[in-house]
TORPADREN-391323 format. One record per atom (N, C-alpha, C): residue number from 1; x, y, z; atom name; residue in three letters. Coordinates in Angstrom, 2 decimals. Example, Ala and Ser with C-alpha at 12.3 -4.5 7.8 and 13.67 -1.06 7.14 Angstrom:
2
1,13.19,-5.69,7.80,N,ALA
1,12.30,-4.50,7.80,CA,ALA
1,13.20,-3.30,7.80,C,ALA
2,12.85,-2.25,7.08,N,SER
2,13.67,-1.06,7.14,CA,SER
2,12.90,0.03,7.87,C,SER
END
This chain:
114
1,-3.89,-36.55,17.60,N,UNK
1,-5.30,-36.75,17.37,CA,UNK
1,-5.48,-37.57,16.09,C,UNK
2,-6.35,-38.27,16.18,N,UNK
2,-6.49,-39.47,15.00,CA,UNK
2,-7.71,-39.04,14.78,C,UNK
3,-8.03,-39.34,13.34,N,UNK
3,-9.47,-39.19,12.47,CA,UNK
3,-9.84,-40.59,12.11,C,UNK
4,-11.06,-41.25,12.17,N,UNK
4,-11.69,-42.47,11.86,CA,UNK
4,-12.20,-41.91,10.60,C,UNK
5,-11.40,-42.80,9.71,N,UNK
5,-12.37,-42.42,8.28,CA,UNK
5,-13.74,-42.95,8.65,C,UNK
6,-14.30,-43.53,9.42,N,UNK
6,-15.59,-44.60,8.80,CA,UNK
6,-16.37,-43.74,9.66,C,UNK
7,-16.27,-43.07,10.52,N,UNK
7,-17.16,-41.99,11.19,CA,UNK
7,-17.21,-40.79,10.58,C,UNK
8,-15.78,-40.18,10.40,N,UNK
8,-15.88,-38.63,9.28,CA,UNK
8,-16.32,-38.94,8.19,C,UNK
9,-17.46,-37.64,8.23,N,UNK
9,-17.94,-37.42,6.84,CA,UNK
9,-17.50,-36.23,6.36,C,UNK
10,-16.88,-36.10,5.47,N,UNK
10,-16.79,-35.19,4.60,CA,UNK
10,-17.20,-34.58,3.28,C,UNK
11,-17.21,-33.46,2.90,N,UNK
11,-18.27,-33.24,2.04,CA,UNK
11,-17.51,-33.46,0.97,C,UNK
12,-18.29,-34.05,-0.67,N,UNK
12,-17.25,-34.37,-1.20,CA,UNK
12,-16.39,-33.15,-2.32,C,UNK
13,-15.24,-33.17,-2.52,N,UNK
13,-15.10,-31.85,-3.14,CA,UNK
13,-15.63,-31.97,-4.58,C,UNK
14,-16.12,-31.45,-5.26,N,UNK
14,-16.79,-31.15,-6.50,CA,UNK
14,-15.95,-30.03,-7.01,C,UNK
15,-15.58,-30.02,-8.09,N,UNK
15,-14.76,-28.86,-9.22,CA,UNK
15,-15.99,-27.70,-9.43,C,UNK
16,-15.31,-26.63,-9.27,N,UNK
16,-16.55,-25.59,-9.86,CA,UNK
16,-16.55,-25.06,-11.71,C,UNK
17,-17.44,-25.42,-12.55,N,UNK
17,-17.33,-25.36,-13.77,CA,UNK
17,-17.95,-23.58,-14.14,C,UNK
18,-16.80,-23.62,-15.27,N,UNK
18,-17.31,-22.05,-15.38,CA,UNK
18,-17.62,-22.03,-16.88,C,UNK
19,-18.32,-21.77,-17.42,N,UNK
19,-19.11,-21.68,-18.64,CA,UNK
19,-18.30,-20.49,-19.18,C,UNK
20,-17.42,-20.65,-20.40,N,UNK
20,-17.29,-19.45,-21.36,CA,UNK
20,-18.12,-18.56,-21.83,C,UNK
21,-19.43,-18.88,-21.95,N,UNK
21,-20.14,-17.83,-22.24,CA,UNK
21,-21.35,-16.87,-21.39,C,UNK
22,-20.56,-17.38,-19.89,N,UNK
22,-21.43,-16.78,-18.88,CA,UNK
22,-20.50,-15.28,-18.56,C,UNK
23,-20.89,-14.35,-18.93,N,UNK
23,-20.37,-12.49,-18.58,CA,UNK
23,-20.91,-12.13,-17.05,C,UNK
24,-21.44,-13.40,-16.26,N,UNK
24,-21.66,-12.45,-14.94,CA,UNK
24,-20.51,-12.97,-14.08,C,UNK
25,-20.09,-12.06,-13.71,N,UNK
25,-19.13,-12.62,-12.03,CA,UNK
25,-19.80,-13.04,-11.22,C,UNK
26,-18.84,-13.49,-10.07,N,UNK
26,-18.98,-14.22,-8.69,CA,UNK
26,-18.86,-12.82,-8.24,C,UNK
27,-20.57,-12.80,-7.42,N,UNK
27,-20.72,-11.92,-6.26,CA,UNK
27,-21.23,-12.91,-5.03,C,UNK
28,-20.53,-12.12,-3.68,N,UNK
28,-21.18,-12.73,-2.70,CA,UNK
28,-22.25,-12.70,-2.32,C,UNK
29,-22.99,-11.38,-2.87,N,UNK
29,-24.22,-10.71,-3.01,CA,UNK
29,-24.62,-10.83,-1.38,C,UNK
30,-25.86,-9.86,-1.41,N,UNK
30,-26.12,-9.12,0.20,CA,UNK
30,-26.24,-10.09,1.56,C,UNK
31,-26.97,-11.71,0.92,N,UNK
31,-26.86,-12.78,2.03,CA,UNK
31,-25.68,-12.99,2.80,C,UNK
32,-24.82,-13.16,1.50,N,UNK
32,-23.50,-13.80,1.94,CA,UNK
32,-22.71,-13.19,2.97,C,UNK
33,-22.96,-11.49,2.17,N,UNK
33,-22.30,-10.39,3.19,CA,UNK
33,-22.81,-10.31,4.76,C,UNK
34,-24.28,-10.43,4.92,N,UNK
34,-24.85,-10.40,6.07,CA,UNK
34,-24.49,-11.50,6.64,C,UNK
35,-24.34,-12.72,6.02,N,UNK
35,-23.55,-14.02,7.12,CA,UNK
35,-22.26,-14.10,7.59,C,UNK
36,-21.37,-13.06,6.69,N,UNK
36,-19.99,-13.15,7.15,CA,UNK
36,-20.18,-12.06,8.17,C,UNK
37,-20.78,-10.59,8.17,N,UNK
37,-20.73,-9.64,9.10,CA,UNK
37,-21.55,-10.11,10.56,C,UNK
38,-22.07,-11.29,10.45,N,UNK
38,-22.73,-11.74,11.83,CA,UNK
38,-21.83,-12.65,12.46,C,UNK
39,-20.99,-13.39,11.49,N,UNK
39,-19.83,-14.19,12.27,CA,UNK
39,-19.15,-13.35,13.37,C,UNK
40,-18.57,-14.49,14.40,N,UNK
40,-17.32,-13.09,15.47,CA,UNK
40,-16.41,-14.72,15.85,C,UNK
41,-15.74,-13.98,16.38,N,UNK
41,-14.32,-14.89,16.39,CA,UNK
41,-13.61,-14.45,18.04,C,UNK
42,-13.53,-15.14,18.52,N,UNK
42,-12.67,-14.62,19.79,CA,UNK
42,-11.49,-14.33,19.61,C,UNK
43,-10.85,-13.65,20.49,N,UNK
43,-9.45,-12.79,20.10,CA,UNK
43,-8.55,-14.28,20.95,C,UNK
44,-7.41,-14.83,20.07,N,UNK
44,-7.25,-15.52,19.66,CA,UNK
44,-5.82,-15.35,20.57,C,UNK
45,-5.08,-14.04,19.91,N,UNK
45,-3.83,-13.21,20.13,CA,UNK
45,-4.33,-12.07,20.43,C,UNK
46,-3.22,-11.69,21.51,N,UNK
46,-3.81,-9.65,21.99,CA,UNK
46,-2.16,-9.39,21.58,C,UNK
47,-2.49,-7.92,21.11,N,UNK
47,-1.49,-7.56,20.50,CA,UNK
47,-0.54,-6.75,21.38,C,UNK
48,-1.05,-6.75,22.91,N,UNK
48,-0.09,-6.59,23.82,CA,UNK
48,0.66,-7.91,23.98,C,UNK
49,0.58,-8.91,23.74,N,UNK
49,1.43,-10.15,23.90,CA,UNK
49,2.52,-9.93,23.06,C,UNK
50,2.22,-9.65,21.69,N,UNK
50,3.22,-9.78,20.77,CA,UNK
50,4.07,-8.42,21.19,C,UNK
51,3.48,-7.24,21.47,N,UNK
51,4.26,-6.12,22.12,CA,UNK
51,5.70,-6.37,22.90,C,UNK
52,4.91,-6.90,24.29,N,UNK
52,5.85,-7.07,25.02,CA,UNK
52,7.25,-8.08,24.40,C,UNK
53,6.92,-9.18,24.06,N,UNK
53,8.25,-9.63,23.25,CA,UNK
53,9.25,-9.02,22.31,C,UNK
54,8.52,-8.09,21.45,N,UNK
54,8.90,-6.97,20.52,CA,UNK
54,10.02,-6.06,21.06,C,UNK
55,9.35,-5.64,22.99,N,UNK
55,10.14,-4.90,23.51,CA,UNK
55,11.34,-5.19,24.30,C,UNK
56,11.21,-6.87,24.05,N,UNK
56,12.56,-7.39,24.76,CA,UNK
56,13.85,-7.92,23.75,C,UNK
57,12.84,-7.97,22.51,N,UNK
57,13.98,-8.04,21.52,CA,UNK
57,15.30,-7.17,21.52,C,UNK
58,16.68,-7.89,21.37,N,UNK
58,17.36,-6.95,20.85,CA,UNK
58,17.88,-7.03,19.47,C,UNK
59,17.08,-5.76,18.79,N,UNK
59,17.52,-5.55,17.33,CA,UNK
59,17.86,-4.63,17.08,C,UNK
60,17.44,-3.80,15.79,N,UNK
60,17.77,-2.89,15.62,CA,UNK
60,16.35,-1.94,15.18,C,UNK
61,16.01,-0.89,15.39,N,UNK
61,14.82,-0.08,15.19,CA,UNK
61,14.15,-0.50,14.03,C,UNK
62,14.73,-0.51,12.69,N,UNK
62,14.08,-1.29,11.58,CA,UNK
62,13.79,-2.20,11.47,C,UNK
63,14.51,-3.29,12.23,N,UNK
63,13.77,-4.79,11.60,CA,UNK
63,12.94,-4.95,12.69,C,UNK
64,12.66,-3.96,14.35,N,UNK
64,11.87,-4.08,14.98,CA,UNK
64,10.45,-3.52,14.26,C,UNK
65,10.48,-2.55,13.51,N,UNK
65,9.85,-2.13,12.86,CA,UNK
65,8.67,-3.48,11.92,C,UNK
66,9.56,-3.59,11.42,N,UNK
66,9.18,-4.51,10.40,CA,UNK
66,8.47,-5.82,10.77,C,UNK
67,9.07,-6.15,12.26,N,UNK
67,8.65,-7.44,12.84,CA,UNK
67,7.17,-6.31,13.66,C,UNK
68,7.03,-5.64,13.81,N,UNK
68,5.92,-5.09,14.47,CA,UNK
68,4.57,-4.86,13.58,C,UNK
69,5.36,-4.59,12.10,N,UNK
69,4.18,-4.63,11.11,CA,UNK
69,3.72,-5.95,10.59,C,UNK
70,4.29,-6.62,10.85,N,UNK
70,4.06,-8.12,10.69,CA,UNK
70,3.30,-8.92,11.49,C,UNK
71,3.71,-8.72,12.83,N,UNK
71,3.13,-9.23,13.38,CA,UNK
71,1.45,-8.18,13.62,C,UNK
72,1.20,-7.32,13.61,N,UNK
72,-0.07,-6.95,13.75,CA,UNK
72,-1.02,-7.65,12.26,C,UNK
73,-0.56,-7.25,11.58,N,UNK
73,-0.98,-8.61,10.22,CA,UNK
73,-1.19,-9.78,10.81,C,UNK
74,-0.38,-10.42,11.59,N,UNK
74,-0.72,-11.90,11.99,CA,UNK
74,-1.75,-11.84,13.16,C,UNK
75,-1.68,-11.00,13.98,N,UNK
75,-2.85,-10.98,14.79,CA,UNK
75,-4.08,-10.41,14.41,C,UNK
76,-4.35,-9.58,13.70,N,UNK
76,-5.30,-9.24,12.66,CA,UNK
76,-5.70,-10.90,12.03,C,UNK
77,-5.31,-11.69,11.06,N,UNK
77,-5.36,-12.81,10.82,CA,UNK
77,-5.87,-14.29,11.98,C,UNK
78,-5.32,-14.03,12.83,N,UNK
78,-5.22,-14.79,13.38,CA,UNK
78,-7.21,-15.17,14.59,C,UNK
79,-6.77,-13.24,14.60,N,UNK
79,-8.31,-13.16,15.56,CA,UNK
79,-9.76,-13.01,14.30,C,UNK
80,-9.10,-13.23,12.84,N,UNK
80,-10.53,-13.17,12.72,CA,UNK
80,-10.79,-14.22,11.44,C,UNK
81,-9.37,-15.05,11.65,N,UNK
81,-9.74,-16.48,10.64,CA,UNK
81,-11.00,-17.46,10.38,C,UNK
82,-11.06,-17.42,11.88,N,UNK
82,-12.17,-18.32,11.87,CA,UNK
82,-13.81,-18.09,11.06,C,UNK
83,-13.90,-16.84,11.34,N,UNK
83,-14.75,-16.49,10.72,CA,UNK
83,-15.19,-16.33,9.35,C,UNK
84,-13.69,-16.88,8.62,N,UNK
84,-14.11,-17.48,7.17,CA,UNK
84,-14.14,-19.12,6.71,C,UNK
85,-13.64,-19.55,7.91,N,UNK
85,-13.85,-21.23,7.76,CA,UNK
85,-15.27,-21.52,8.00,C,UNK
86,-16.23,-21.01,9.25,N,UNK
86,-17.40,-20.93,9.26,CA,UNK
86,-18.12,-21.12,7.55,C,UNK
87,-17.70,-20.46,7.01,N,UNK
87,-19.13,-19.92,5.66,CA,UNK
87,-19.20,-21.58,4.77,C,UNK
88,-20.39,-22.21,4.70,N,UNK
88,-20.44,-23.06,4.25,CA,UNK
88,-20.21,-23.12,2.50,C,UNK
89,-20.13,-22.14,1.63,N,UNK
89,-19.57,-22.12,0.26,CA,UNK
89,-18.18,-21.49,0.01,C,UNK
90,-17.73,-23.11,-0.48,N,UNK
90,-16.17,-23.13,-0.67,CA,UNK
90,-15.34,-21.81,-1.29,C,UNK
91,-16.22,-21.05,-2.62,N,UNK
91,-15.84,-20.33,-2.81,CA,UNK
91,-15.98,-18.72,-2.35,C,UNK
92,-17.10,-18.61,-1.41,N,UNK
92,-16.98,-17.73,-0.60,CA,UNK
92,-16.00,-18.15,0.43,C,UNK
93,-15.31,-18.80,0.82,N,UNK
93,-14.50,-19.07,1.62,CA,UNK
93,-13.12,-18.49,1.47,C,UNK
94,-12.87,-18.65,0.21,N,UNK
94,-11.76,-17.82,-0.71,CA,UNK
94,-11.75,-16.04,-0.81,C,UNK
95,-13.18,-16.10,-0.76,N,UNK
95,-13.72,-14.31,-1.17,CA,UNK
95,-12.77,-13.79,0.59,C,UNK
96,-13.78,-14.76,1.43,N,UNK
96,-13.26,-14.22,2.77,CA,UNK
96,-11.84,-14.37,3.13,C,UNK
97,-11.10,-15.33,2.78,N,UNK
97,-9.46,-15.21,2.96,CA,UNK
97,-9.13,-13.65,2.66,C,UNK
98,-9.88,-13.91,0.93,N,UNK
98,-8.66,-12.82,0.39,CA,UNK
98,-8.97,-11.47,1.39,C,UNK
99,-9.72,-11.13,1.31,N,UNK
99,-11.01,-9.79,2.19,CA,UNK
99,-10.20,-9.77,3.33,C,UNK
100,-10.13,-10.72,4.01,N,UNK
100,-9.22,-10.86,5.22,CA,UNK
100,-7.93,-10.03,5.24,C,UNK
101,-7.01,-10.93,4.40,N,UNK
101,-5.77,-10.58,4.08,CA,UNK
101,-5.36,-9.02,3.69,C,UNK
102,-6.45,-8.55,2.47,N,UNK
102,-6.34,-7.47,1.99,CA,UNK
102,-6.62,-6.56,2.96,C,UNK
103,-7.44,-6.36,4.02,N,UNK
103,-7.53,-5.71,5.51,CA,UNK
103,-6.88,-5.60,5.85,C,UNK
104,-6.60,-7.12,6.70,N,UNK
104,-5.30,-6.87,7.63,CA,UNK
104,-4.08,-6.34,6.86,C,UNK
105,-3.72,-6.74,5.99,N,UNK
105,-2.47,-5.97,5.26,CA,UNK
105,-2.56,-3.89,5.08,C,UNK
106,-3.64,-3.78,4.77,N,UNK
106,-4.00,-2.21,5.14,CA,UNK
106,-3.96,-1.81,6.24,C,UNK
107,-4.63,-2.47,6.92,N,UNK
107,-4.23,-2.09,8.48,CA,UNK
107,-3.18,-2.08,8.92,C,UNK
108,-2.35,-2.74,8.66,N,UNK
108,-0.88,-3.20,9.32,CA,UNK
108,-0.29,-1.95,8.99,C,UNK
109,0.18,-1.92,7.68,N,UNK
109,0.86,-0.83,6.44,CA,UNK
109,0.10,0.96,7.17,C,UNK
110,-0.88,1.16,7.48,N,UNK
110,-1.69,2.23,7.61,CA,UNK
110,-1.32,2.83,8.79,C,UNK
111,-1.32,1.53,9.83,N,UNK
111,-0.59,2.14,11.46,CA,UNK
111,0.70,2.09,11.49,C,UNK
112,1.01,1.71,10.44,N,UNK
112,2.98,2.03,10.55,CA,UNK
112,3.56,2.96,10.05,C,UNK
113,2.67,4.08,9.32,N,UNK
113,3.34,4.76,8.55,CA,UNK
113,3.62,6.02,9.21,C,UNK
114,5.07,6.94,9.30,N,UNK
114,5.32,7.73,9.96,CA,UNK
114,5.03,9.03,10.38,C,UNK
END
């Protein structure tokens, strides 16, 4: 797939300046939250897909283990990425990665534990 610069527009990136003597943080505050909780994302990966391969592996119980907690992290990720590329401010875009990540990584870690 080829991109025509002279048709794409892109927005241009601008640096975000942070003032030393500003004491308030970056909140996403209640809008932001209500635009990311209305986003949805189609399921992308089903985590019976990654299952069944899991169960044809031959390894050994632990690193099946390990590849099972991993991969639910990646499908976690995977089915609900999109929904932070959507948000039109760059740095809420970041809020939602991390939010993402820090989930799915709980989740993953939470259903694996014995």
């Amino acid at each position: 797939m080829r991109i025509d610069p002279k048709t794409t527009t892109a927005a241009p990136s601008s640096p975000i300046l942070v003032s030393s003597s500003s004491s308030k943080a970056f909140s996403i505050g209640k809008k932001g939250r209500n635009i990311i909780k209305k986003l949805k994302c189609t399921d992308f990966l089903k985590e019976e897909m990654v299952t069944k391969v899991l169960d044809h592996l031959k390894a050994s119980d632990e690193v099946k283990k390990k590849l099972k907690i991993s991969a639910k992290f990646g499908v976690c990720v995977a089915n609900n990425f999109c929904d932070c590329l959507v948000v039109p401010y760059q740095p809420v875009v970041y809020a939602c990665l991390a939010e993402l990540g820090f989930k799915c990584m709980k989740n993953a870690l939470s259903n694996s534990a014995p």
